[in-house]
C-alpha positions in Angstrom: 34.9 -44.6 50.6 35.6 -47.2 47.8 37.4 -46.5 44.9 34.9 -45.9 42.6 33.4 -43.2 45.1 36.8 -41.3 45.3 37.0 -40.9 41.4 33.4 -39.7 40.7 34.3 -37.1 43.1 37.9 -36.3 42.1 36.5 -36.2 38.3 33.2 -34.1 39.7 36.0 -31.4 41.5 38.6 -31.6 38.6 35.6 -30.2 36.3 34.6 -27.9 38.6 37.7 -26.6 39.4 38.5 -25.8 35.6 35.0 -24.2 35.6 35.6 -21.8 38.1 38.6 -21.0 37.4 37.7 -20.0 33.3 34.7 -18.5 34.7 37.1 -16.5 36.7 39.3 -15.6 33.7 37.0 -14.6 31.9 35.8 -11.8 34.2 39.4 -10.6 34.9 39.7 -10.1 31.2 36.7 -7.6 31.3 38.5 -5.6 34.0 41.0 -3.5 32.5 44.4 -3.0 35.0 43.5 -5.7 37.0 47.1 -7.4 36.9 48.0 -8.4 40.6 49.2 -12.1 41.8 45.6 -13.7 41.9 45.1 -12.8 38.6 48.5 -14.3 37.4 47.6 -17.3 39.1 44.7 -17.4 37.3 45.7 -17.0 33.8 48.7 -19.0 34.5 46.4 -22.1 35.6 44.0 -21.7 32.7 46.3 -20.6 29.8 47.4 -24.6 29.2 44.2 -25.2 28.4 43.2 -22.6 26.5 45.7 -22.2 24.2 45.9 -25.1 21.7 41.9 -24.1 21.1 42.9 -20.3 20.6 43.4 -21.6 16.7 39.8 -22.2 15.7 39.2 -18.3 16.8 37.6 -16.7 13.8 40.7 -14.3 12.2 39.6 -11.0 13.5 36.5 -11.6 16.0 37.3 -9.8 19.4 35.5 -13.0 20.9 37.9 -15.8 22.1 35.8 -18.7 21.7 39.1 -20.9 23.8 36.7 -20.9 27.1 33.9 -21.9 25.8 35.3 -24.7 23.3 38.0 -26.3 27.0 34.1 -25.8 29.0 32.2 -27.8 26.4 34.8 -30.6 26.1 35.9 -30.8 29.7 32.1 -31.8 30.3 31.8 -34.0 27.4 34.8 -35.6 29.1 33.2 -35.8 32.4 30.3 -37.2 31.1 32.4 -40.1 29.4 34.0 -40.7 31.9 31.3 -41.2 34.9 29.7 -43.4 32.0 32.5 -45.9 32.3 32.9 -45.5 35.8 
């Protein structure tokens, strides 16, 4: 596997990871009492990146638009980068 291979695929599973993972999050957060250690893990992996976007929430909606805002950008950034690549 050459170089360029192995970063197409680590960029390609990095995305997908975060994906999941906010996918994931989101669906816990529908779940009321569903605190255990996955769910931790969960919101401790994905709350870095959805915090700084938690600011351009609209005062008052009961809709974080965070997930959707990291989702966007982390495949805008994917796309840039496979571009390049």
């Amino acid at each position: 596997m050459n170089t360029q291979t192995f970063i197409i695929n680590a960029v390609d599973f990095a995305s997908s990871a975060i994906f999941v993972f906010i996918f994931i999050r989101i669906i816990l957060s529908w779940i009321p009492k569903a605190r255990n250690s996955f769910t931790q893990f969960v919101f401790d992996v994905t709350e870095p990146l959805l915090k700084p976007f938690r600011r351009f929430n609209p005062k008052g909606s009961p809709i974080d638009l965070s997930p959707i805002i990291v989702i966007i950008l982390v495949e805008i950034l994917r796309n840039v980068i496979l571009r390049v690549i």
